[in-house]
VOMAR-232201 format. One line per 2 residues: for each residue x, y, z of N, C-alpha, C. Coordinates in pm, whole numbers, plus 50000, padded with zeros to 5 digits. Atoms other than C-alpha are relative to their C-alpha. Layout:
X:Y:Z:X:Y:Z:X:Y:Z ~ ...
END
This chain:
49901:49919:50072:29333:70014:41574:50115:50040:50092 ~ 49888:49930:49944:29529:70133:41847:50077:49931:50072
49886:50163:50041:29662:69751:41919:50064:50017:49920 ~ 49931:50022:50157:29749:69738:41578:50125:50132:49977
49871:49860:50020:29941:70093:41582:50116:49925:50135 ~ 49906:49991:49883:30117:70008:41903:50103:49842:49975
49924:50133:50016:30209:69580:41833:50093:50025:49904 ~ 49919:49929:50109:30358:69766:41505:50127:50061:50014
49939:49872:49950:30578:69997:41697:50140:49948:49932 ~ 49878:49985:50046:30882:69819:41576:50033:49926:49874
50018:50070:50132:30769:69663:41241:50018:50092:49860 ~ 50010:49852:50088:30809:70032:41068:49837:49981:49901
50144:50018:50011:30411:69967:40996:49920:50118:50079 ~ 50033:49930:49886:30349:70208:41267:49948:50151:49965
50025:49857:50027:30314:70531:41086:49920:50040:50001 ~ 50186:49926:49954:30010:70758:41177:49959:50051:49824
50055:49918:50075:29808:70826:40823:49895:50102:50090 ~ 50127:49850:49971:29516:71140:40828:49940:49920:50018
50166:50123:50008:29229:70890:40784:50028:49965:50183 ~ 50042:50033:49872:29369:70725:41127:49997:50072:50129
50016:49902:49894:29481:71018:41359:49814:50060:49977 ~ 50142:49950:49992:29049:71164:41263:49960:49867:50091
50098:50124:49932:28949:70816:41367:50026:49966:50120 ~ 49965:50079:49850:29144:70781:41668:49948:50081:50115
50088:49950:49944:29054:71089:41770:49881:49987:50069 ~ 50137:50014:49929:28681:70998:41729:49978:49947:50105
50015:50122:49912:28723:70706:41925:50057:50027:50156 ~ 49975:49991:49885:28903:70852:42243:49928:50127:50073
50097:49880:49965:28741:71198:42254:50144:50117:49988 ~ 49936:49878:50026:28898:71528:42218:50069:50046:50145
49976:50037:49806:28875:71544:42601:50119:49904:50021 ~ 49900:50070:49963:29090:71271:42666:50170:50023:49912
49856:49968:50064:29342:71369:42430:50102:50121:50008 ~ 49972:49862:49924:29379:71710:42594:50171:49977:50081
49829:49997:49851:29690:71640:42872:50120:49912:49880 ~ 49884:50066:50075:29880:71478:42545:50049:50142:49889
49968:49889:50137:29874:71826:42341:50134:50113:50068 ~ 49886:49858:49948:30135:72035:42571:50106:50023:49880
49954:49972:50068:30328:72228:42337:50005:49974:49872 ~ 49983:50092:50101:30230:72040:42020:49921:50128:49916
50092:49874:50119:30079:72262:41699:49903:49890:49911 ~ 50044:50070:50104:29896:71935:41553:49943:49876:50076
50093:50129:49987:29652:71662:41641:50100:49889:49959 ~ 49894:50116:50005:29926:71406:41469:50104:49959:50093
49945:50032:49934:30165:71466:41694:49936:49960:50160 ~ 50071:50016:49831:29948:71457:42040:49896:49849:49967
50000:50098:50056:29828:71151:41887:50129:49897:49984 ~ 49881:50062:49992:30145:71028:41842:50067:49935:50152
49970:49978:49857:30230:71109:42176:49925:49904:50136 ~ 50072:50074:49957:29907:70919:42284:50017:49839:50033
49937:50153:50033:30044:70594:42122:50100:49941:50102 ~ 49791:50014:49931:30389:70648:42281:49930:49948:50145
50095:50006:49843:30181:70679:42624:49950:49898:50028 ~ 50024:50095:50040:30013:70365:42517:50107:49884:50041
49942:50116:50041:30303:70139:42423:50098:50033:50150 ~ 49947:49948:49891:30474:70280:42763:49960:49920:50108
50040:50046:49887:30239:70166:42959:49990:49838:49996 ~ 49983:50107:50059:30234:69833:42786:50123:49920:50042
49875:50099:49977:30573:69759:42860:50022:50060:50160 ~ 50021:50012:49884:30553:69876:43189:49920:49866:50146
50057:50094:49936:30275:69611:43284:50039:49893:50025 ~ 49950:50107:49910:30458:69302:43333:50062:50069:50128
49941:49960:49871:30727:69483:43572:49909:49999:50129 ~ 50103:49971:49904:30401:69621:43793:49923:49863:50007
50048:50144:49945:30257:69259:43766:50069:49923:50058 ~ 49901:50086:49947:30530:69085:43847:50026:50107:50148
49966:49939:49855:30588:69316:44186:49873:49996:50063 ~ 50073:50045:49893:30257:69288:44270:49987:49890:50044
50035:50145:50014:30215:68953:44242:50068:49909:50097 ~ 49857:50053:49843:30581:68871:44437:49949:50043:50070
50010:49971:49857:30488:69064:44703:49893:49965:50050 ~ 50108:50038:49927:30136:68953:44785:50005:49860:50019
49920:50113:49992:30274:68620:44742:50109:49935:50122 ~ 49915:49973:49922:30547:68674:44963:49925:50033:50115
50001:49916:49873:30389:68866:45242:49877:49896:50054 ~ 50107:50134:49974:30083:68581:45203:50059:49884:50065
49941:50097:49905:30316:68303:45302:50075:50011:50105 ~ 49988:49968:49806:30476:68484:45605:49916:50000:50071
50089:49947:49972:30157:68605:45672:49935:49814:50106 ~ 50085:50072:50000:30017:68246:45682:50109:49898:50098
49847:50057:49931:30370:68095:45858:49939:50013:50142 ~ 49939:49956:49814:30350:68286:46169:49872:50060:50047
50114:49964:49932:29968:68404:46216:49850:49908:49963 ~ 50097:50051:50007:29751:68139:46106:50008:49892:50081
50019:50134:49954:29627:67808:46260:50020:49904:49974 ~ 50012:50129:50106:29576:67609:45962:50067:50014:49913
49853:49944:50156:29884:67820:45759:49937:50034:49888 ~ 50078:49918:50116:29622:67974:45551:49945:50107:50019
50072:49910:49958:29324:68189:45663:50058:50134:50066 ~ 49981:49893:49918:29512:68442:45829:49900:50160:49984
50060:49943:49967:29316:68692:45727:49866:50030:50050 ~ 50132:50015:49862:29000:68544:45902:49986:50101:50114
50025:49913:49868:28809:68815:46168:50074:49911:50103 ~ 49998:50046:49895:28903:68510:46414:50165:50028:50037
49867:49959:50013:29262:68561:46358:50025:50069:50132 ~ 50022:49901:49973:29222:68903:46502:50129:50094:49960
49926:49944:50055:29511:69027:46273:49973:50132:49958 ~ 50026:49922:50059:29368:69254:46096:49956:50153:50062
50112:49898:49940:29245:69610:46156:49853:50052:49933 ~ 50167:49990:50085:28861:69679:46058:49990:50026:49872
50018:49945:50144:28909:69871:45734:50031:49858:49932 ~ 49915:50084:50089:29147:69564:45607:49914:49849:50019
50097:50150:49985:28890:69309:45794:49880:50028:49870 ~ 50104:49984:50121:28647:69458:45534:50026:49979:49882
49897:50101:50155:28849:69402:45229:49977:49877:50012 ~ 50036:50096:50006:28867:69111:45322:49898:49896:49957
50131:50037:50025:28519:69007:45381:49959:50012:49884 ~ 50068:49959:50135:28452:69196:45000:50032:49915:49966
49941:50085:50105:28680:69013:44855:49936:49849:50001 ~ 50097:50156:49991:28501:68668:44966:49849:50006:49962
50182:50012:50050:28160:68784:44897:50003:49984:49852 ~ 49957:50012:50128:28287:68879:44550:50033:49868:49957
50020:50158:50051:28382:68506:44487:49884:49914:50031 ~ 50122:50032:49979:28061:68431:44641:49919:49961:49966
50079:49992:50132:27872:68582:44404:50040:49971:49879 ~ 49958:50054:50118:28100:68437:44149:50008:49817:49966
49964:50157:49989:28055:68088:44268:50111:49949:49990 ~ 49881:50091:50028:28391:68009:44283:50043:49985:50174
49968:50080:49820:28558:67849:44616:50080:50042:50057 ~ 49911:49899:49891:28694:68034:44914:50109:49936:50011
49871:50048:49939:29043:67953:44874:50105:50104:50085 ~ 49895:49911:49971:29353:68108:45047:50062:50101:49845
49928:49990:50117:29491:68117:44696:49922:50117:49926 ~ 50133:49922:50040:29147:68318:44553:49962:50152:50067
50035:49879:49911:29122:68524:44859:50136:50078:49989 ~ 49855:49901:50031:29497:68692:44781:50011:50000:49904
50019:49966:50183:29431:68716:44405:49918:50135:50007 ~ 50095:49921:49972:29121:68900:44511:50028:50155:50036
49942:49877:49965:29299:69161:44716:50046:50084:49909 ~ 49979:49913:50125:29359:69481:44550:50152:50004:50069
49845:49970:49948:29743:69614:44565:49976:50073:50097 ~ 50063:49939:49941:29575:69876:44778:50040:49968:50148
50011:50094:49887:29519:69622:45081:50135:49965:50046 ~ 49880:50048:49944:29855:69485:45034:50097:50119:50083
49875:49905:49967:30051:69828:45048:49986:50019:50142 ~ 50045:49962:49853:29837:69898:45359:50068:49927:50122
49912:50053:49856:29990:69636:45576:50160:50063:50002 ~ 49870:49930:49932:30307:69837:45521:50019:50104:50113
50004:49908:49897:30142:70113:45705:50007:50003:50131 ~ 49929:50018:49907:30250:70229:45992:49878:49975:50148
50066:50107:49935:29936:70087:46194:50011:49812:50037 ~ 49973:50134:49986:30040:69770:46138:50197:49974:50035
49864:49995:49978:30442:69837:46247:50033:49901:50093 ~ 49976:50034:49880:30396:69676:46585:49970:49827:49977
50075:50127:49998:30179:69355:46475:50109:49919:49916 ~ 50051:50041:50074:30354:69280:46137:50195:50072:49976
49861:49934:50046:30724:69480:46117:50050:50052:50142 ~ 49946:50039:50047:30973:69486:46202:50076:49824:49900
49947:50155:50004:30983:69051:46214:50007:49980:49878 ~ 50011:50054:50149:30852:69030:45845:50059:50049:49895
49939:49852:50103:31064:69280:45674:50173:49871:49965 ~ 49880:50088:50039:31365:69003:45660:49982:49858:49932
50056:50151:50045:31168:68723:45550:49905:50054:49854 ~ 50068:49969:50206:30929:68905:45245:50101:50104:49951
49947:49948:50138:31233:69135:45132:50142:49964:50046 ~ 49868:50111:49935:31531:68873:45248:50101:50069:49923
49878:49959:50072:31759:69064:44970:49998:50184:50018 ~ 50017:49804:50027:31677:69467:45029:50140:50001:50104
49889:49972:49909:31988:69633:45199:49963:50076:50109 ~ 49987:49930:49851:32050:69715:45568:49961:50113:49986
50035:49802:50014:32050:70117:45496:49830:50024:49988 ~ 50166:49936:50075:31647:70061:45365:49925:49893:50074
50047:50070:49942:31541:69805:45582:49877:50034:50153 ~ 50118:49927:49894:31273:69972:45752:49850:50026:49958
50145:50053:50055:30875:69923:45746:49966:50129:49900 ~ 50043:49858:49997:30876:70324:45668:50058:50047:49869
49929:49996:50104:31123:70314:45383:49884:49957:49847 ~ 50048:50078:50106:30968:70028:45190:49819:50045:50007
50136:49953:50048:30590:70146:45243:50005:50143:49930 ~ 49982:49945:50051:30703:70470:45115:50036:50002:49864
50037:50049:50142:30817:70278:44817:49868:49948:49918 ~ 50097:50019:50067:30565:70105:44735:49826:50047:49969
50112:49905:50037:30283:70375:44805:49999:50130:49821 ~ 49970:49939:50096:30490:70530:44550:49957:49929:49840
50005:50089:50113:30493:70247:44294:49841:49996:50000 ~ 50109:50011:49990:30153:70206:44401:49876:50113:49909
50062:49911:50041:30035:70529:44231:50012:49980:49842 ~ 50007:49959:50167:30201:70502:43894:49959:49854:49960
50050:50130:50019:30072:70108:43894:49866:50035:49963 ~ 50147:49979:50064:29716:70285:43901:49969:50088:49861
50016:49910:50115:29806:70557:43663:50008:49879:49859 ~ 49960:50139:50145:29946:70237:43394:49844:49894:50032
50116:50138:50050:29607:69991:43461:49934:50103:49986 ~ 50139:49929:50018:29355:70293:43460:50054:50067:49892
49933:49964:50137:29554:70439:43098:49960:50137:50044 ~ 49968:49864:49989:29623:70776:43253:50136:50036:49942
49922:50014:50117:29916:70952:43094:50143:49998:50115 ~ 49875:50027:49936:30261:70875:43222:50133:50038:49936
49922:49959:50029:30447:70972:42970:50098:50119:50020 ~ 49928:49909:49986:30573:71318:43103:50048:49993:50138
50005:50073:49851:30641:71146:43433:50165:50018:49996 ~ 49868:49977:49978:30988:71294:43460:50067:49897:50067
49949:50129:49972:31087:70971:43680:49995:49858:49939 ~ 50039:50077:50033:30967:70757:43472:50118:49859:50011
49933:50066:49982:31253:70578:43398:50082:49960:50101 ~ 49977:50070:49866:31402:70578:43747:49920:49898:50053
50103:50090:49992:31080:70437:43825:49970:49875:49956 ~ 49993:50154:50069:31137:70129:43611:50090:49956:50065
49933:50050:49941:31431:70088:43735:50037:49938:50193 ~ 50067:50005:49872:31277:70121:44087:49953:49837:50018
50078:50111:49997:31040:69838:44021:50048:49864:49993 ~ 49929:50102:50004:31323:69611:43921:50038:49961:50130
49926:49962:49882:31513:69676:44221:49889:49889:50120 ~ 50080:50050:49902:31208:69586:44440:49969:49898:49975
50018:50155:50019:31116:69262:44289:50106:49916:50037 ~ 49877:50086:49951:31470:69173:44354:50053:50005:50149
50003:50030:49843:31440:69246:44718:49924:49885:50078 ~ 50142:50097:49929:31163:68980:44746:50067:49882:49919
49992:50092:50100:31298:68739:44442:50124:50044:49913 ~ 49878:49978:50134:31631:68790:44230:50038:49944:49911
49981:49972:50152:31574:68563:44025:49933:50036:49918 ~ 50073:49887:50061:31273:68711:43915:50033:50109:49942
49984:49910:50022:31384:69014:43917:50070:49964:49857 ~ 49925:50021:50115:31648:68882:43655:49957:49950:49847
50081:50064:50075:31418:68703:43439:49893:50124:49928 ~ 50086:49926:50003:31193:69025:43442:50099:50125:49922
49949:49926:50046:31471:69234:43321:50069:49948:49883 ~ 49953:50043:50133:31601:69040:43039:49873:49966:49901
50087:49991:50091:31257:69000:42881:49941:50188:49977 ~ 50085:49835:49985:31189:69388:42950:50026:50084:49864
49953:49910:50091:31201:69646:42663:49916:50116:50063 ~ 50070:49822:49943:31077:69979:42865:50089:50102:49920
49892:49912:50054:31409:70140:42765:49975:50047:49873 ~ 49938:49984:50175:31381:70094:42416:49821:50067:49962
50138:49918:50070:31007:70205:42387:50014:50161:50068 ~ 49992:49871:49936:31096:70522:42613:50093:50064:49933
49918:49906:50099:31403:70616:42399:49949:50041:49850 ~ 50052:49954:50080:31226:70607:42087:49893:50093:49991
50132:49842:50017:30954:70863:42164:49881:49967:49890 ~ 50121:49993:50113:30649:70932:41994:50038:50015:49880
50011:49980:50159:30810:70985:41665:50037:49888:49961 ~ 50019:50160:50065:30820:70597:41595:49849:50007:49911
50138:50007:50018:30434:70669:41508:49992:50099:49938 ~ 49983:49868:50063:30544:71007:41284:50060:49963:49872
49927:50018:50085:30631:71008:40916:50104:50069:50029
END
């Protein structure tokens, strides 16, 4: 049902009856629908509001796929350029790239295909990685090993003024948060930046990829689900 309300959003199909705000209710819990009621006098609208929160995060998820995706991509084939043997493995213990926490990721991430029977590729083992792992090599443990050299080669288009390991891990610890709030369906909607924040995400894909970035912004509709508000889903 709450596919069906949200794929609707611009079919004017979308309207919340009684029958479905009780049922949607049932189905998310009273609890979870709590941090959507600020100021509201009515279950329809914080419901409404739910949807909105919903179809938000919806059109948010390419942008946040597409930036993770470039950049682990990106930072994988420098990575594999200038510290591997065989221009793959780099993050092999033998390497000795890594620092312990990130050698352990690692290692999970291969056991996890392991136990999935599927085959230790380079390609598998940087799918695997969470965004987590990636942001981490921005940190400033890894400044000396890993940045400044790679900071012109995985974001070849960011400008001089922001070109610093300290800048861009600050971005993307940032992005990094509301990426978990949008896959784990926490609420984002009162996220006063929100929309900077989109426009953030563009920005950064186009430091790594422009024409991505361009491609990613002409299929986007964030705008248009963020200006309409929850009362798309309101008689």
């Amino acid at each position: 049902m709450l596919g069906d309300c949200i794929s609707s959003l611009y079919e004017g199909s979308s309207r919340l009856q009684a029958p479905e705000v009780t049922e949607i209710i049932s189905a998310i819990s009273l609890e979870r629908l709590h941090p959507y009621r600020q100021g509201l006098l009515n279950d329809r609208e914080a419901v409404a509001r739910y949807l909105w929160n919903s179809a938000l995060s919806e059109a948010m998820y390419p942008l946040l796929q597409a930036l993770e995706i470039t950049f682990r991509n990106a930072l994988h084939s420098n990575l594999s350029q200038r510290f591997s043997a065989n221009g793959q493995d780099w993050y092999a213990p033998a390497i000795q790239l890594l620092h312990p926490p990130e050698v352990d990721e690692a290692s999970k991430a291969i056991g996890r295909l392991t136990r999935a029977k599927k085959g230790i590729t380079p390609g598998r083992v940087v799918a695997e990685l969470s965004f987590g792992f990636w942001t981490t090599l921005l940190s400033r443990p890894y400044e000396r090993r890993l940045w400044p050299a790679l900071l012109p080669l995985v974001f070849p288009n960011i400008p001089s003024s922001q070109r610093t390991r300290s800048n861009v891990s600050l971005r993307f610890n940032g992005l990094r948060h509301l990426r978990n709030r949008v896959f784990h369906h926490e609420p984002v909607w009162n996220r006063p930046t929100l929309p900077n924040d989109h426009d953030t995400i563009i920005e950064t894909i186009g430091w790594i990829n422009p024409a991505l970035a361009g491609i990613v912004a002409r299929h986007d509709r964030f705008m248009l689900v963020h200006r309409t508000g929850p009362s798309v889903f309101l008689p």
